[in-house]
C-alpha positions as a Markdown table, in Angstrom:
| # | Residue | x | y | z |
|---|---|---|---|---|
| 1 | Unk | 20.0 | -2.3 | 26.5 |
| 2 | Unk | 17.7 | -0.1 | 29.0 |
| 3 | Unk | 14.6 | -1.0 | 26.7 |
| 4 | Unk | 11.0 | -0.3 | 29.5 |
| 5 | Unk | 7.6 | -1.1 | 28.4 |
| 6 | Unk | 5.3 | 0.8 | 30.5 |
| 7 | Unk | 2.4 | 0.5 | 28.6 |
| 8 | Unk | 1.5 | -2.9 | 26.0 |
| 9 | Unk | -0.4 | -3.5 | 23.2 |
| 10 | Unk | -1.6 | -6.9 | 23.0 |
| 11 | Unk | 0.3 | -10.0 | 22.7 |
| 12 | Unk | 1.8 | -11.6 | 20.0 |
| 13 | Unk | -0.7 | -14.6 | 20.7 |
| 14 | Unk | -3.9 | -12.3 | 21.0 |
| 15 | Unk | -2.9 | -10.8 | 17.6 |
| 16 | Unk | -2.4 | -13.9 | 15.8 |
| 17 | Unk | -5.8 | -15.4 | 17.3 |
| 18 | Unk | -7.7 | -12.5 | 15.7 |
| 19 | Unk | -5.9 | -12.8 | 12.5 |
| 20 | Unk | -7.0 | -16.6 | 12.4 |
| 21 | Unk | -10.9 | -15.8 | 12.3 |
| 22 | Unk | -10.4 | -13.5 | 9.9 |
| 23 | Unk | -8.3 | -15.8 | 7.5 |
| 24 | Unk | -11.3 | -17.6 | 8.0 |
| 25 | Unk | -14.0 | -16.0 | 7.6 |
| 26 | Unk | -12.2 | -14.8 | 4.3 |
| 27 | Unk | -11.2 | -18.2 | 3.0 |
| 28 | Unk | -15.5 | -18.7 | 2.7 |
| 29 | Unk | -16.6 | -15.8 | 1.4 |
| 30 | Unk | -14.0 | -15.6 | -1.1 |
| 31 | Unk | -14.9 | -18.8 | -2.0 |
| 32 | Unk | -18.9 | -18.6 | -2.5 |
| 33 | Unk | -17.9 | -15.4 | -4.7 |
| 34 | Unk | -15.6 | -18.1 | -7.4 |
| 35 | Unk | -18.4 | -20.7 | -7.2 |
| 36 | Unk | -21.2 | -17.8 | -7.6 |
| 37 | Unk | -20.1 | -14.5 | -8.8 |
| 38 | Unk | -23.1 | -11.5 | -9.0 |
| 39 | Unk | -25.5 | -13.6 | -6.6 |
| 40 | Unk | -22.9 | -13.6 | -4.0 |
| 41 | Unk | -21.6 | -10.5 | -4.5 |
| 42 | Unk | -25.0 | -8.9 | -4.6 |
| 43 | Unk | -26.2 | -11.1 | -1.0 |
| 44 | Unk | -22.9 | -9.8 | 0.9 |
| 45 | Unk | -23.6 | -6.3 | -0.1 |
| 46 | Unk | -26.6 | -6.3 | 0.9 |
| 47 | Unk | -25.9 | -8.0 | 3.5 |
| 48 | Unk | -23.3 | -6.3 | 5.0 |
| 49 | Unk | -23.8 | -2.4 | 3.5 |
| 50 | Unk | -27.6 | -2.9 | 2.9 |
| 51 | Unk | -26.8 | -2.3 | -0.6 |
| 52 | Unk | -28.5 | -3.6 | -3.6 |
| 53 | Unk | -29.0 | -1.2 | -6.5 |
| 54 | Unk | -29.3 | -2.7 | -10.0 |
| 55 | Unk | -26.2 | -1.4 | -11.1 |
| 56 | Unk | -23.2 | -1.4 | -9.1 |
| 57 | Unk | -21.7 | 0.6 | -11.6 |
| 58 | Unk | -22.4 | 4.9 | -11.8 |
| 59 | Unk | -23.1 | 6.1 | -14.7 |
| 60 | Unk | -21.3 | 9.1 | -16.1 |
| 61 | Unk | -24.7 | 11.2 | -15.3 |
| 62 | Unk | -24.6 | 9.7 | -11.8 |
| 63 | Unk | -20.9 | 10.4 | -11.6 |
| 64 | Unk | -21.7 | 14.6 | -13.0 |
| 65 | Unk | -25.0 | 14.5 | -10.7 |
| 66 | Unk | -23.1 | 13.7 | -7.7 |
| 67 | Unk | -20.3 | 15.8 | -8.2 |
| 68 | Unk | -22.6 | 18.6 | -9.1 |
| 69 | Unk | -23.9 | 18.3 | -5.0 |
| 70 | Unk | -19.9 | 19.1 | -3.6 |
| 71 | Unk | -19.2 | 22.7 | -2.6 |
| 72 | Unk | -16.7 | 24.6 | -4.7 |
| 73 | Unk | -14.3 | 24.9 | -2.0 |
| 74 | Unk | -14.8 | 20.8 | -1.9 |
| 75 | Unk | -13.7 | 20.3 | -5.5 |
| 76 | Unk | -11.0 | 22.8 | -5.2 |
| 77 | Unk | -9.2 | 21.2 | -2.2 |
| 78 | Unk | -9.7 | 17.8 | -3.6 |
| 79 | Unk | -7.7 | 19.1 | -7.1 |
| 80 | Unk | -5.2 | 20.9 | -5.1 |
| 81 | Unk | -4.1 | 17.5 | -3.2 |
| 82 | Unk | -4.2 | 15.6 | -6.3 |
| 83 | Unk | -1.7 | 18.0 | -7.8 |
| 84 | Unk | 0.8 | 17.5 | -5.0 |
| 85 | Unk | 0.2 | 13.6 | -5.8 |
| 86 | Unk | 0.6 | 13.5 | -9.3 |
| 87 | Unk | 3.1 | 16.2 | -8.9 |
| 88 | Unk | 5.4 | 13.5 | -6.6 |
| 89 | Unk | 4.7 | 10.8 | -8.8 |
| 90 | Unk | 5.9 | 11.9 | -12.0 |
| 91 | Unk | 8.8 | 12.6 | -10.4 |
| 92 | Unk | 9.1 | 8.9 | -9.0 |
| 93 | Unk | 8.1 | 8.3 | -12.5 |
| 94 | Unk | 10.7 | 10.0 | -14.2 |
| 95 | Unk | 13.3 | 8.0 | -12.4 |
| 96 | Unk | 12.1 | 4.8 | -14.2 |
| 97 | Unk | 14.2 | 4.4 | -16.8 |
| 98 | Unk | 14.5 | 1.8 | -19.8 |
| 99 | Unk | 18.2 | 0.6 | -20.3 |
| 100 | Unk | 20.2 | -1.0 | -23.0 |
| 101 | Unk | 23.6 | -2.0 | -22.5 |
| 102 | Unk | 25.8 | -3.9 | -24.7 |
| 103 | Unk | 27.6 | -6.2 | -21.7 |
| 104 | Unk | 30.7 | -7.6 | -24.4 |
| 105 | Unk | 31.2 | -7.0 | -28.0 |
| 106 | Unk | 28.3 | -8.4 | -29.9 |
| 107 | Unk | 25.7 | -9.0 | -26.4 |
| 108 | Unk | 23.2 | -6.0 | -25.6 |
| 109 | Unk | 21.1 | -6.5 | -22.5 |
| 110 | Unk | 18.1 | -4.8 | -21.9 |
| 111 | Unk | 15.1 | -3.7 | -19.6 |
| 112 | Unk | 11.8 | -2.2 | -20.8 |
| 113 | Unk | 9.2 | -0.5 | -18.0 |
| 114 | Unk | 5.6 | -1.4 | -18.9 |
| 115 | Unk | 2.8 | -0.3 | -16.7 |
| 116 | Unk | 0.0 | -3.5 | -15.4 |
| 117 | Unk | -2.7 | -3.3 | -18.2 |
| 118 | Unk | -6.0 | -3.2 | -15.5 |
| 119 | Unk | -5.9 | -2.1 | -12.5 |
| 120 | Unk | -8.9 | -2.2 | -9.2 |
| 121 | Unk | -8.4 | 0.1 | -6.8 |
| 122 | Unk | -10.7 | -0.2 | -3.5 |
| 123 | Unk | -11.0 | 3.1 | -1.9 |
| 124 | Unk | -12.2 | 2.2 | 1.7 |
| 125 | Unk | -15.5 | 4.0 | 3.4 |
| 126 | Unk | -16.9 | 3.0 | 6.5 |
| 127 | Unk | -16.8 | 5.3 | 9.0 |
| 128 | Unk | -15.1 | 7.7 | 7.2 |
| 129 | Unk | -14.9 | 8.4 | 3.7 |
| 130 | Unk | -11.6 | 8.2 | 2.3 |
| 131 | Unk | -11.2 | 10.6 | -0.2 |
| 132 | Unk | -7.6 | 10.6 | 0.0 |
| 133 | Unk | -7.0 | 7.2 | -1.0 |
| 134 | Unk | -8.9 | 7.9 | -4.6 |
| 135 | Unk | -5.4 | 9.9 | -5.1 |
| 136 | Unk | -3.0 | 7.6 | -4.0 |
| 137 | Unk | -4.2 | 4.5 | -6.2 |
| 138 | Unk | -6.2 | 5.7 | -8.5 |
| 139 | Unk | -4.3 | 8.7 | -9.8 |
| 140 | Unk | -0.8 | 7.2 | -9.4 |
| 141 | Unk | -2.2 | 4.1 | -11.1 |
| 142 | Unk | -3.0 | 6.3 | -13.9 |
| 143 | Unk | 0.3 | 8.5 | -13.8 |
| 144 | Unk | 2.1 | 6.0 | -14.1 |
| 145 | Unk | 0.6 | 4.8 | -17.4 |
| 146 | Unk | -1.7 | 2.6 | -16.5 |
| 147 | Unk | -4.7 | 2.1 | -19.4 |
| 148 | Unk | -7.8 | 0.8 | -17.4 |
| 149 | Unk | -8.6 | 1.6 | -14.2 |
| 150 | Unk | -11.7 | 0.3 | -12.2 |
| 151 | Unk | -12.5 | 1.9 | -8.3 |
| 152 | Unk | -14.6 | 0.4 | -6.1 |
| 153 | Unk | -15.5 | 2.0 | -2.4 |
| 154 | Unk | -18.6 | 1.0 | -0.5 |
| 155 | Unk | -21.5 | 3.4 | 0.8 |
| 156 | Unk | -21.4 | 4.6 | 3.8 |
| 157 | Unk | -24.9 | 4.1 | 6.3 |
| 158 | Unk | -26.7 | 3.6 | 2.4 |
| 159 | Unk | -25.4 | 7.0 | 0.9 |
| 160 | Unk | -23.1 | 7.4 | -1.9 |
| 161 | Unk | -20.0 | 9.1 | -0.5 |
| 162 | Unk | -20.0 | 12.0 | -2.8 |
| 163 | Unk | -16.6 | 13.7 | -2.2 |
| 164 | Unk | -15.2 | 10.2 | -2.7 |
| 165 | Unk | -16.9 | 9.6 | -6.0 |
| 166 | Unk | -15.4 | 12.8 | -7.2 |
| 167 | Unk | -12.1 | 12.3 | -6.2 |
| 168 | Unk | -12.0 | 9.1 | -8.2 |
| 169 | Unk | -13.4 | 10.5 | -11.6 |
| 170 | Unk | -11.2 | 13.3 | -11.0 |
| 171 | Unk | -7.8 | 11.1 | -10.1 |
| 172 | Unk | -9.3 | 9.1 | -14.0 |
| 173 | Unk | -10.9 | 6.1 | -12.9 |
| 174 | Unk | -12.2 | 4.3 | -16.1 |
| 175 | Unk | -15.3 | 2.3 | -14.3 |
| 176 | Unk | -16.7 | 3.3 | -10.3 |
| 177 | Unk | -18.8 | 1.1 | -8.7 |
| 178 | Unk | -20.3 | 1.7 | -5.2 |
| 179 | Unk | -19.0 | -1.9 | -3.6 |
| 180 | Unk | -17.3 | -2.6 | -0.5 |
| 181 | Unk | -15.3 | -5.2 | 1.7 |
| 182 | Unk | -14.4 | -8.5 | 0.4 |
| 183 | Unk | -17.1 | -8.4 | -2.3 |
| 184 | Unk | -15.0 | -5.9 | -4.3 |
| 185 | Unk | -11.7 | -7.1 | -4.3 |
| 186 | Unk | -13.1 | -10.6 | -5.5 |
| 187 | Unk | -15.6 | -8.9 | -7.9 |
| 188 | Unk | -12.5 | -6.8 | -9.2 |
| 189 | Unk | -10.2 | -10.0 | -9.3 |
| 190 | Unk | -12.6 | -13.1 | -10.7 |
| 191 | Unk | -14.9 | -10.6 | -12.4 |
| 192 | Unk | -18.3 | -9.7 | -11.3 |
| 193 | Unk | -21.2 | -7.5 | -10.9 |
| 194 | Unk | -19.7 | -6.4 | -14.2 |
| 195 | Unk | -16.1 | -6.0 | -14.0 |
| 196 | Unk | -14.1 | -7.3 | -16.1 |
| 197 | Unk | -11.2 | -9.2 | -13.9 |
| 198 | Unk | -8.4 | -6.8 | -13.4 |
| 199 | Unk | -4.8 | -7.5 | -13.7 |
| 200 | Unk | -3.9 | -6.0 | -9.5 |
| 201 | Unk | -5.5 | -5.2 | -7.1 |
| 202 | Unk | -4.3 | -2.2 | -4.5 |
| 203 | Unk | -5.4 | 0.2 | -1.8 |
| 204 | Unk | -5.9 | -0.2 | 1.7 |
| 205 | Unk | -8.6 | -1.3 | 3.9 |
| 206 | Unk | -9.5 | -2.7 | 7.5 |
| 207 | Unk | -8.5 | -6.3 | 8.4 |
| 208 | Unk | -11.1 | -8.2 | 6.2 |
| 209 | Unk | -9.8 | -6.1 | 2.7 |
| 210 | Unk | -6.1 | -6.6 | 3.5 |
| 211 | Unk | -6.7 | -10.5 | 3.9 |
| 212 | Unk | -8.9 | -10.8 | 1.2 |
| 213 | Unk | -5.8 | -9.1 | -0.7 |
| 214 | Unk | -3.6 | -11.2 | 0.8 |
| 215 | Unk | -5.9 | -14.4 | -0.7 |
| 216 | Unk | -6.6 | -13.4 | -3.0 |
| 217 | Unk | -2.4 | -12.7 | -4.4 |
| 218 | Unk | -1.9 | -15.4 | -7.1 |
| 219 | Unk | -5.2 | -14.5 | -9.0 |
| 220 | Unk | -4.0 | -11.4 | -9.6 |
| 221 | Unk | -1.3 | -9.2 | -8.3 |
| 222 | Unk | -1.1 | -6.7 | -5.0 |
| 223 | Unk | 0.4 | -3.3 | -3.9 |
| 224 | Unk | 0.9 | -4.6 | -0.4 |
| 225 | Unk | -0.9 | -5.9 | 2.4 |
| 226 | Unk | -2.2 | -2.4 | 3.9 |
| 227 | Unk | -4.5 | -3.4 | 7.1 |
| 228 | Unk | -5.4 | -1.0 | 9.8 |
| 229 | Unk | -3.4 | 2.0 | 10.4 |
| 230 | Unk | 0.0 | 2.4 | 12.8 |
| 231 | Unk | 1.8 | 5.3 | 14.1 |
| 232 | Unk | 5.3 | 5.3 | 15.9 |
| 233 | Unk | 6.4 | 9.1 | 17.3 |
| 234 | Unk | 9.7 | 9.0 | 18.4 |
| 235 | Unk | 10.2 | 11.7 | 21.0 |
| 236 | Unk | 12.8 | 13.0 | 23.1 |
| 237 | Unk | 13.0 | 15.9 | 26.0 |
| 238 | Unk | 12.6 | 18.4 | 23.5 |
| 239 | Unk | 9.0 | 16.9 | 22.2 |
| 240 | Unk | 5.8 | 18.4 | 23.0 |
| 241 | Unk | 3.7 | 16.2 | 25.4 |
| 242 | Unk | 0.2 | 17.7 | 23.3 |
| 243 | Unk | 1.5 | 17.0 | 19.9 |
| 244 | Unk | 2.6 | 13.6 | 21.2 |
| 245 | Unk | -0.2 | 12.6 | 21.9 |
| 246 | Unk | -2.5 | 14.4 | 19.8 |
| 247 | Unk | -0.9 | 12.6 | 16.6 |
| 248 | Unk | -0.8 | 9.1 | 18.6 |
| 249 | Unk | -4.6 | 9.6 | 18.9 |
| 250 | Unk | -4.8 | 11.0 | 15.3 |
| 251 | Unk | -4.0 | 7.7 | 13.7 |
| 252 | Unk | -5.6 | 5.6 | 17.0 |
| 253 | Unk | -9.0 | 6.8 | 15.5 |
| 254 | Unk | -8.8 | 5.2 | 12.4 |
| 255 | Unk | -10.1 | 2.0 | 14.0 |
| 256 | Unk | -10.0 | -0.3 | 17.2 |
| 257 | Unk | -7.1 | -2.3 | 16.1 |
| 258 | Unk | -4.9 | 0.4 | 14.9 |
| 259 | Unk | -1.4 | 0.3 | 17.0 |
| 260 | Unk | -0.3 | 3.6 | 18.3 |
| 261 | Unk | 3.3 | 3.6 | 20.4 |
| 262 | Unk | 5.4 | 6.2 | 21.7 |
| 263 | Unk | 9.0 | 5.6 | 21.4 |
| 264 | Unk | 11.1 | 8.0 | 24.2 |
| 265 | Unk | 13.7 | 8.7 | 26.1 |
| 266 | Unk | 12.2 | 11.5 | 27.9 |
| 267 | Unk | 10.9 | 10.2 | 31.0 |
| 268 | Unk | 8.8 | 12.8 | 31.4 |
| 269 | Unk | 6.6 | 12.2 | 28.1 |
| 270 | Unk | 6.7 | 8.6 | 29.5 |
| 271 | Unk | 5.1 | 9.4 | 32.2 |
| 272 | Unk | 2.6 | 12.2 | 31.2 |
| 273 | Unk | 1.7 | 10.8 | 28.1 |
| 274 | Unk | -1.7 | 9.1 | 29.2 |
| 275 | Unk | -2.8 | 12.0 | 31.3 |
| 276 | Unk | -2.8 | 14.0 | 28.0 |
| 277 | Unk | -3.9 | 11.2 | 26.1 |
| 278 | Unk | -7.0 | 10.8 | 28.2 |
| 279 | Unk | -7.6 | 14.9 | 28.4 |
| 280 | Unk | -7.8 | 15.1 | 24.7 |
| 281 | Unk | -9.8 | 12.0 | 24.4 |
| 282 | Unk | -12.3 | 13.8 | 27.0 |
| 283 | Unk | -13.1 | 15.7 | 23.8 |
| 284 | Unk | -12.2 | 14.3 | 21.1 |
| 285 | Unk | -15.4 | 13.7 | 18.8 |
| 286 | Unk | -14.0 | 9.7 | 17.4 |
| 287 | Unk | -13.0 | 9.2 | 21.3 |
| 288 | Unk | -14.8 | 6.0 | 20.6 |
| 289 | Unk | -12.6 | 4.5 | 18.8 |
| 290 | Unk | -9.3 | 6.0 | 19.2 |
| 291 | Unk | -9.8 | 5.2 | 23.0 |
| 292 | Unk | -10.3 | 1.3 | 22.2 |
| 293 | Unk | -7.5 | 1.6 | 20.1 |
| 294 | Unk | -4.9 | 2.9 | 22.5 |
| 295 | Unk | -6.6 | 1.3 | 25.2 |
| 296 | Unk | -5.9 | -2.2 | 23.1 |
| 297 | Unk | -2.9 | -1.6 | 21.1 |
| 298 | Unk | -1.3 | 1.9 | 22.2 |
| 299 | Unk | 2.4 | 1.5 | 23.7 |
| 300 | Unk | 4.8 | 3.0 | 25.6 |
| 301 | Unk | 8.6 | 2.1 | 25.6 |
| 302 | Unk | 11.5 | 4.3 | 27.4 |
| 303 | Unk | 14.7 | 4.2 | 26.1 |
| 304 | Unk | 18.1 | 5.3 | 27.5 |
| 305 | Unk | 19.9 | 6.4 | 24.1 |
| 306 | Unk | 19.1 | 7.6 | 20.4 |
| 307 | Unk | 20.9 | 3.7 | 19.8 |
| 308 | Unk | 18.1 | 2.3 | 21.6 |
| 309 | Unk | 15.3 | 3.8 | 19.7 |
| 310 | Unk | 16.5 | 3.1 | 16.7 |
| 311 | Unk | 17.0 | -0.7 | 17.0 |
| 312 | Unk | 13.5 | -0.6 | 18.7 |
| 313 | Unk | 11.7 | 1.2 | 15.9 |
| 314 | Unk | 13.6 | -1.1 | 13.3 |
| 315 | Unk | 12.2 | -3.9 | 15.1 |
| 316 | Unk | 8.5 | -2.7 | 15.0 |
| 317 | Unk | 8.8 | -1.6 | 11.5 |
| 318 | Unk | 5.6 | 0.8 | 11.8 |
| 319 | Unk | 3.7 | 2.5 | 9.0 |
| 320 | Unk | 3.9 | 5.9 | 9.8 |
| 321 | Unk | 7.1 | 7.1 | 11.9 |
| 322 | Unk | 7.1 | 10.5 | 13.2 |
| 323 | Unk | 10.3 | 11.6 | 14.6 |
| 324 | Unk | 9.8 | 14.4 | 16.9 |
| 325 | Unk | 13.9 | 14.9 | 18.3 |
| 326 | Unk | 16.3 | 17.2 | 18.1 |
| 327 | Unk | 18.3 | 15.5 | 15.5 |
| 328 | Unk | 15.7 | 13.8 | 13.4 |
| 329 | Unk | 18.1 | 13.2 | 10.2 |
| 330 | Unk | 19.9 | 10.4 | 12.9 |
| 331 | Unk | 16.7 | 8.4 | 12.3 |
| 332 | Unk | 16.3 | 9.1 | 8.7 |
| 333 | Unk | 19.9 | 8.0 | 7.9 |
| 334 | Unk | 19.8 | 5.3 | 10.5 |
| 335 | Unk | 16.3 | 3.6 | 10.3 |
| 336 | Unk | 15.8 | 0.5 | 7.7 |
| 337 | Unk | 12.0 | -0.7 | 8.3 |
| 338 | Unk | 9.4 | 1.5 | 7.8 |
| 339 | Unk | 6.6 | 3.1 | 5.5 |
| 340 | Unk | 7.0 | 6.7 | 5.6 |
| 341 | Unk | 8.9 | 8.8 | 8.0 |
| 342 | Unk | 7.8 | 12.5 | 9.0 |
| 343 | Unk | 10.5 | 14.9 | 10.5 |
| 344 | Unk | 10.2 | 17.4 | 12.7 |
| 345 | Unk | 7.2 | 19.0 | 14.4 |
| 346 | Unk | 6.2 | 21.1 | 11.3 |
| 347 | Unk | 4.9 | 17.8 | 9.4 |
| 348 | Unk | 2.7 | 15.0 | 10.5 |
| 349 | Unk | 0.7 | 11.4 | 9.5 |
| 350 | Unk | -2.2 | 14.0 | 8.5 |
| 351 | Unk | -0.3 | 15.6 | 6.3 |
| 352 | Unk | 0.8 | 12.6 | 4.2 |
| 353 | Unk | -2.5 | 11.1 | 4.5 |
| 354 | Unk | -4.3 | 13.4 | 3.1 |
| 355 | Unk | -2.5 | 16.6 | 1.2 |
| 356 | Unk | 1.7 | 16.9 | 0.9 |
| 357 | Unk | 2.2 | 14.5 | -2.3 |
| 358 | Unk | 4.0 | 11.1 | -0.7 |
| 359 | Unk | 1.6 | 8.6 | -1.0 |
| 360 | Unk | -0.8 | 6.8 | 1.8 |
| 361 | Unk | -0.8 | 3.3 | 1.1 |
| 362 | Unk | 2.1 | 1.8 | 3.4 |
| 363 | Unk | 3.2 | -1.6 | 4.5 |
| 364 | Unk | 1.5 | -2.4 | 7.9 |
| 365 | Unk | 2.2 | -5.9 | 10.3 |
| 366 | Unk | 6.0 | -5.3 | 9.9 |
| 367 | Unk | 5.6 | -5.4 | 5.7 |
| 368 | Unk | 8.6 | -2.5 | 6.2 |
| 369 | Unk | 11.4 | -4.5 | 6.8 |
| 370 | Unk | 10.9 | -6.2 | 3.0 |
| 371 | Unk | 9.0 | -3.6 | 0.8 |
| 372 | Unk | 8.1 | 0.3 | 0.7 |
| 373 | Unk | 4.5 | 2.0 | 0.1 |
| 374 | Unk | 2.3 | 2.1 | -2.9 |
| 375 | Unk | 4.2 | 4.2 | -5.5 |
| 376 | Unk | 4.2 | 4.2 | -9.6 |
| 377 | Unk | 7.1 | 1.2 | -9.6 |
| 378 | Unk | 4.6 | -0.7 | -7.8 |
| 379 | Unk | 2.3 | -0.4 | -11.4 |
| 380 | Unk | 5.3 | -0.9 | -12.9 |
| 381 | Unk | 6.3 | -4.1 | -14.6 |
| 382 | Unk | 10.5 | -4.2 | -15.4 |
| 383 | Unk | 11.3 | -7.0 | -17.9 |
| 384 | Unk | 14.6 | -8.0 | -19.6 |
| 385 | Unk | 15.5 | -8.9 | -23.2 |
| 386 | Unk | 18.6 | -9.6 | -24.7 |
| 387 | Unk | 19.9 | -9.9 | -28.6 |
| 388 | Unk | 22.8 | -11.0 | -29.6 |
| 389 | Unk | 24.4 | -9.3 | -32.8 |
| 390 | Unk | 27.2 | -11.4 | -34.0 |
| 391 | Unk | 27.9 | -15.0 | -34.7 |
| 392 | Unk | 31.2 | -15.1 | -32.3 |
| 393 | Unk | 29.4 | -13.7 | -29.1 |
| 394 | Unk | 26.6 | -16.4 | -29.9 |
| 395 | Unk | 29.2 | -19.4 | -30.2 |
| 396 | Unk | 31.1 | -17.7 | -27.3 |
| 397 | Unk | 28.4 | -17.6 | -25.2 |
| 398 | Unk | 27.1 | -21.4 | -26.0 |
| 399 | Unk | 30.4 | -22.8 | -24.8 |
| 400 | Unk | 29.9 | -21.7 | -21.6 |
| 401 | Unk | 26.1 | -21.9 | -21.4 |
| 402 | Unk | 27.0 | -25.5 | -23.2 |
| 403 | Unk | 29.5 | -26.4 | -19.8 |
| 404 | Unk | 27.2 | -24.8 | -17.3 |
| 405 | Unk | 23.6 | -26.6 | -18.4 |
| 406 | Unk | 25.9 | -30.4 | -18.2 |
| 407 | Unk | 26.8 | -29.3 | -14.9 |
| 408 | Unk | 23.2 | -29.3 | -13.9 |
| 409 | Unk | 21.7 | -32.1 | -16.3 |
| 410 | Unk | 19.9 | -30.0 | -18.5 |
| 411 | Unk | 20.6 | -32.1 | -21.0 |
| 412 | Unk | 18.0 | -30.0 | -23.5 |
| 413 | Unk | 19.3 | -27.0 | -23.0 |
| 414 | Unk | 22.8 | -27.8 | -23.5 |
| 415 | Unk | 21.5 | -28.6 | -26.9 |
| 416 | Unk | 20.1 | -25.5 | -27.2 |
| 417 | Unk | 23.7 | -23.5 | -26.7 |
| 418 | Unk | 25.5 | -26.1 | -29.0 |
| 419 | Unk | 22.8 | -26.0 | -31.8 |
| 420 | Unk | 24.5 | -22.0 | -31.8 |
| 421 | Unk | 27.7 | -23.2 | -31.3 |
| 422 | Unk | 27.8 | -25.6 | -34.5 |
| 423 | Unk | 26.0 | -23.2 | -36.3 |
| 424 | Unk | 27.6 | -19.7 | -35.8 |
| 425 | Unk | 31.3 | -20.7 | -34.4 |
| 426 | Unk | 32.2 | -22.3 | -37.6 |
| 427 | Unk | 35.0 | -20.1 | -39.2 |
| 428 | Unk | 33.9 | -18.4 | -42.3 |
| 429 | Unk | 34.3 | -20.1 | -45.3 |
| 430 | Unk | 36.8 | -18.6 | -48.0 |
């Protein structure tokens, strides 16, 4: 395989080393939060957002005041998005169905699909508020039936992030507090500040949120571990070298860890690639950190054959995978690991980040290769029952169940089948 790096990320090692302190770091504050709840949770945001109000939680007058400050064309654009979303996930939802099956005469088999009871969602902030993300947890959460619904995203330089707020009483969140970072997922999970502990948490954040998640699984469940951002465009000759690296750069800016490679067998994009990259970060307004990010994790790997790319882009199992070829159905039939893929030039990252209807929240660290993006299944619990309607399935049934418990010395439940076997394989009396 003719498989060049001409440009790497940082290693394997390096990676792992800056995933260690932050287990860390985590693994404390998580714990001061159990052993102390509001005081800790109140220290860290202050702390860390210089945030300290005495309630964490808005108030439905807070909620209509700061609503009332958004532009028209704000709230418009806001509902418009959130009926592409809602509009994708009943669909998704639709497909969901409950089955019953009767498997042999007298045995009927079933599966119920009941959405999670409470649900946190964490809306990130930052730099940049996130707006977007309000849709894709709190709104599917809720489309796909889910009764309670808590949102938590943190202030950004000591301002409420207006736009935000709305988007998350518009999407139906129940409860919104202004919280951020570590301190609201374990406020939403052990209950604080407040909140009464939810049953999942979901939505994606920077390093610290995702491992907190990740922590924090067990105590309640998760979407997926969704840490900083990662593009993949694979390109060939008939690529544009500016939208190549305009939509590397695009996702680069999301923070200083966020991977960005371009997967090519143009040599010619190879090799122009960072002249464009470091014309349009001449002028690009978040140069700051999409530079660091490319600088530190941006890639470039040259391929000879279509073959080649896709073995390579199954093996990085990126979150967002934009194929920019001639033939870009190869990859969608072809490819295994990913979040989301995005064909052709006419679509982009952007474009499912914010506005077309698929949702946001994708696996990141290679999570592709074992499990898809945030969705409505993911609020979804499927569980099984069975009945059994006659007395010779039951008795046909605890033979074998009978024969299969000895063979593993569950000497209890053996009993259990031939308690059903005396009792209902008896023939009827005349």
């Amino acid at each position: 395989m003719a498989v060049t790096y001409l440009k790497r990320g940082k290693t394997v090692d390096e990676r792992a080393q800056a995933d260690a302190k932050v287990q860390q770091t985590v693994a404390g504050i998580l714990a001061d939060i159990a052993a102390r709840k509001d005081a800790a949770v109140r220290e860290l945001s202050s702390k860390f957002d210089g945030w300290s109000p005495e309630d964490f939680r808005l108030s439905n007058a807070q909620i209509e005041s700061i609503i009332g400050t958004l532009p028209d064309q704000v709230i418009e654009d806001i509902r418009f998005a959130q009926t592409q979303v809602r509009n994708f996930a009943r669909a998704q939802r639709a497909a969901l169905q409950d089955i019953e099956i009767e498997t042999i005469p007298g045995v009927i088999l079933g599966h119920k699909n009941i959405p999670v009871s409470r649900v946190g969602c964490y809306i990130p902030g930052g730099r940049y508020p996130m707006v977007a993300s309000a849709h894709m947890s709190v709104l599917t959460a809720k489309t796909a039936g889910v009764d309670y619904v808590v949102a938590c995203t943190p202030p950004i330089n000591g301002e409420i992030p207006a736009a935000t707020i709305a988007a998350m009483h518009l999407a139906g969140a129940d409860e919104i507090y202004v919280l951020g970072g570590i301190q609201a997922m374990a406020a939403m999970a052990y209950g604080a500040v407040g909140i009464t502990p939810v049953d999942m948490i979901v939505g994606p954040g920077n390093a610290y949120v995702a491992e907190a998640k990740r922590q924090l699984f067990g105590v309640v469940g998760i979407d997926l571990l969704a840490g900083p951002t990662e593009v993949l465009v694979i390109a060939d000759d008939s690529a544009d070298l500016e939208m190549c690296a305009t939509d590397l750069l695009g996702q680069a800016e999301h923070g200083p860890t966020s991977p960005a490679v371009l997967l090519t067998t143009s040599a010619a994009l190879a090799n122009g690639i960072q002249a464009e990259i470091d014309r349009q970060l001449a002028v690009l307004p978040t140069a700051d950190l999409a530079g660091v990010a490319w600088r530190d994790y941006g890639e470039i790997i040259l391929c000879d054959t279509y073959e080649e790319m896709l073995s390579v882009a199954d093996e990085i199992a990126s979150e967002h995978v934009e194929v920019l070829t001639r033939d870009p159905d190869y990859f969608l039939n072809g490819m295994k690991n990913y979040g989301a893929l995005f064909l052709g030039p006419r679509t982009n990252v952007a474009y499912g980040d914010k506005v077309i209807g698929t949702n946001h929240t994708l696996p990141t660290k290679k999570a592709g290769r074992y499990t898809g993006g945030l969705w409505v299944g993911k609020f979804i619990k499927t569980v099984t029952y069975q009945r059994v309607t006659t007395d010779a399935a039951s008795a046909m049934i605890g033979a074998y169940g009978s024969r299969l418990c000895d063979i593993e010395g569950f000497m209890g439940h053996k009993e259990q089948c031939d308690l059903r076997v005396r009792r209902y394989g008896q023939p009827a009396e005349a």
